[in-house]
C-alpha positions in Angstrom: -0.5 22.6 -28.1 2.6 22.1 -25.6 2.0 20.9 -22.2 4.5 21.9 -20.1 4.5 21.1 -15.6 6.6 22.4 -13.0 6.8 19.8 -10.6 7.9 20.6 -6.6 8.4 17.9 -3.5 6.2 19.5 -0.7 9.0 20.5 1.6 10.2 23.2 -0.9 10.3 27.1 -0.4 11.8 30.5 -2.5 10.7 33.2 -2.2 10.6 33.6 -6.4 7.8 33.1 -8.7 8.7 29.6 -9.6 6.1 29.4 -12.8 8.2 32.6 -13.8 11.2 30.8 -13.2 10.0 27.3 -14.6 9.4 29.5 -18.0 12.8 30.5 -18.2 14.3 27.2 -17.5 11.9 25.6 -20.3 13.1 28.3 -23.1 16.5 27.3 -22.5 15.4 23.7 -23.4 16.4 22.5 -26.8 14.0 20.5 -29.1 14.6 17.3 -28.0 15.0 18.0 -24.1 11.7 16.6 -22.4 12.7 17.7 -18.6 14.9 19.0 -16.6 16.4 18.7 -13.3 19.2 20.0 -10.7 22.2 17.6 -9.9 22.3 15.7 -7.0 26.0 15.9 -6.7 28.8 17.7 -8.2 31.6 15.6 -6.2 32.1 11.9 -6.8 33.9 11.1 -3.6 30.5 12.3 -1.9 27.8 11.7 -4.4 25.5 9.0 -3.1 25.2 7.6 -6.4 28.7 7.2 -7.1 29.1 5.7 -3.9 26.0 3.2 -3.3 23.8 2.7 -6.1 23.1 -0.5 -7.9 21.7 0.4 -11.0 22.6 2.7 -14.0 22.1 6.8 -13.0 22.1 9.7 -14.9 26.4 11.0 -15.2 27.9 7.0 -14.3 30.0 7.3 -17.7 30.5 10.5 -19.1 28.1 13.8 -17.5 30.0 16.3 -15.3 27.4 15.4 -12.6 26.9 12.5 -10.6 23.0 11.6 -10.7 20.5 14.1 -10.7 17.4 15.2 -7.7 13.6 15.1 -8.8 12.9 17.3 -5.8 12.0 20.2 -8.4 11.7 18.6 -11.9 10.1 20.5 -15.0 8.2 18.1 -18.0 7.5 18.8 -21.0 4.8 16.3 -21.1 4.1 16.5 -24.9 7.4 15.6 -25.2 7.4 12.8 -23.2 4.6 11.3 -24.2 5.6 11.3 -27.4 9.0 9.3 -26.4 6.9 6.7 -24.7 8.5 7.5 -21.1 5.7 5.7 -18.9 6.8 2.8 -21.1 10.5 3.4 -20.4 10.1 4.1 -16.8 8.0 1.0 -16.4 10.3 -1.3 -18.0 13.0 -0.2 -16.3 11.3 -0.5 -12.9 10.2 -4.4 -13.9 13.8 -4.7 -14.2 15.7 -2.9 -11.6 13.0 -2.8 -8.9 15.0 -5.0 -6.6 17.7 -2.3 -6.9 16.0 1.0 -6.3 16.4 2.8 -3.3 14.7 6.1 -3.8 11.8 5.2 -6.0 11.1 7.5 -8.9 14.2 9.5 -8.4 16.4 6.3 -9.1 13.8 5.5 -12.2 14.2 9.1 -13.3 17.9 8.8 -13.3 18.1 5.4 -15.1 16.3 6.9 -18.0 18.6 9.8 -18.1 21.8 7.2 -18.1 20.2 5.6 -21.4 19.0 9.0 -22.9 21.2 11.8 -21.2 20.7 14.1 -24.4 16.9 14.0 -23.1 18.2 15.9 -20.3 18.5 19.6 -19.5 20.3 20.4 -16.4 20.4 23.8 -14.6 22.1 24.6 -11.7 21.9 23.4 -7.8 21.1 26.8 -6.7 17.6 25.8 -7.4 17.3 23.2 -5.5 19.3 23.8 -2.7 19.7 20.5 0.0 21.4 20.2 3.5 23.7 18.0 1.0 25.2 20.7 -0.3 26.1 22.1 3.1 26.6 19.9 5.6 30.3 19.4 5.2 31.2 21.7 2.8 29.9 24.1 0.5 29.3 21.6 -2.3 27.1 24.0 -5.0 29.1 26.9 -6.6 26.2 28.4 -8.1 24.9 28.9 -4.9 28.2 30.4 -3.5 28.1 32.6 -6.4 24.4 33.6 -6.4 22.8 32.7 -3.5 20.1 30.2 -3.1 16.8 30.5 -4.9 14.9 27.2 -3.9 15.4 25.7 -0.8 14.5 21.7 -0.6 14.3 20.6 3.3 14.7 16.4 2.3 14.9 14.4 5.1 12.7 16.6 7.4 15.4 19.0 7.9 12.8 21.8 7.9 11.9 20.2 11.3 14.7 18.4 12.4 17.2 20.1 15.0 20.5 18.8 13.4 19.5 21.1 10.1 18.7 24.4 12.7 20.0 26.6 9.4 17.5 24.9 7.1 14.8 25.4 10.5 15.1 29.0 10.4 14.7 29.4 6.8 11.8 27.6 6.9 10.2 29.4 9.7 11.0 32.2 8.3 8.9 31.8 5.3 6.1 29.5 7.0 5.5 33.2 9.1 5.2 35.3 6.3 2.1 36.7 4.2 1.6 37.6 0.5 1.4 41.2 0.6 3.8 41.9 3.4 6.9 43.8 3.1 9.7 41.5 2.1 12.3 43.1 4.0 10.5 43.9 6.9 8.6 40.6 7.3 10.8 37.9 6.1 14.4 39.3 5.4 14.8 40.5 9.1 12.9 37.7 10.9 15.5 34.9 8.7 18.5 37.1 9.7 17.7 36.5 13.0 17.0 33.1 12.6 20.2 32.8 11.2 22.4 34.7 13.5 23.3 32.2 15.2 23.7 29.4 13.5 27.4 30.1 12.9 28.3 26.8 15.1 26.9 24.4 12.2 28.5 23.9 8.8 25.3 25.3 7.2 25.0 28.1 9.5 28.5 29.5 8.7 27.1 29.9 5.1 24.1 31.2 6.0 24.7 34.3 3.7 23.9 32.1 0.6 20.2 31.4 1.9 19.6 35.6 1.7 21.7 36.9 -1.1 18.8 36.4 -3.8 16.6 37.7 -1.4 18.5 41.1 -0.3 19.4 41.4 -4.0 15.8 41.3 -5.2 14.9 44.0 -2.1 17.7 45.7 -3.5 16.2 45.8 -7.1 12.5 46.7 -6.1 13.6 49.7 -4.2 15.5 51.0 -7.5 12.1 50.1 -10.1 
């Protein structure tokens, strides 16, 4: 038997079945992928990795990403277990402990420098940061599809300088299973995100609804 575990950071919201999701994401795993994960950055002159980190990371010499996030991270533990990654990940933190910043997510990525072909990445949209926003749009899946996971890091669920990231998340805090999507969370994050325009999340506050007016969309059709 295969086991198989979606993991999600707490600060994390969609309004998807993720274990749905998760499934889909594992299928499209070959045979010798053991996890997968969302990239931290798609733009080295912005990438914290490229820019600050002292140890290897997942992309530093030939990936089209730089790093990768563990906020939502799927294991195939058989898999894993099977490759020996707690002893991996605990070697590499005897040697590099002194050069970690984020803990497991800069242990994560040093595996993934060794072993990248252990590595199944799928796109941003899925774990969707004030990163990608905050400057520029910096996730094109997300441009094109709209965001399906939303990860508030840094308490930017709560924080006032993330007010775009705030409204999402009060959006979804308010509602019920078994309400009306449309009624009950659509229209109450609208108008959280009206007016929002004045920050550089907030004047792409379309991406944080498009999945969600497009699955309305569908349900009204079945």
């Amino acid at each position: 038997m295969t086991l198989m575990l979606c993991y999600m950071l707490t600060p994390i919201h969609s309004s998807f079945d993720l274990w749905r999701i998760c499934g889909i994401f594992f299928d499209l795993m070959n045979s010798s992928q053991i996890a997968a994960l969302t990239p931290e950055a798609e733009d080295l002159s912005i990438g914290w990795y490229s820019r600050f980190a002292r140890h290897p990371y997942y992309g530093k010499f030939d990936a089209p990403f730089i790093g990768v996030n563990s906020g939502v991270m799927l294991m195939n533990l058989t898999r894993m277990r099977d490759f020996n990654w707690n002893g991996h990940i605990n070697d590499y933190f005897t040697k590099y402990r002194l050069n970690i910043t984020w803990g497991d997510q800069d242990l994560i990525n040093i595996f993934f420098s060794f072993y990248p072909e252990k590595l199944y990445v799928y796109p941003c949209e899925w774990n969707f940061r004030p990163d990608h926003c905050m400057y520029r749009m910096l996730c094109q899946s997300a441009q094109d599809n709209g965001v399906s996971v939303v990860h508030g890091i840094r308490r930017s669920f709560h924080e006032k300088k993330h007010p775009t990231f705030s409204a999402v998340y009060h959006a979804m805090e308010a509602f019920q299973f078994g309400q009306d999507l449309e009624k009950d969370l659509l229209l109450p994050m609208l108008a959280g995100l009206i007016n929002q325009s004045h920050s550089s999340c907030g004047k792409l506050a379309h991406v944080f609804t498009k999945r969600l007016e497009a699955r309305i969309k569908n349900m009204k059709h079945l």
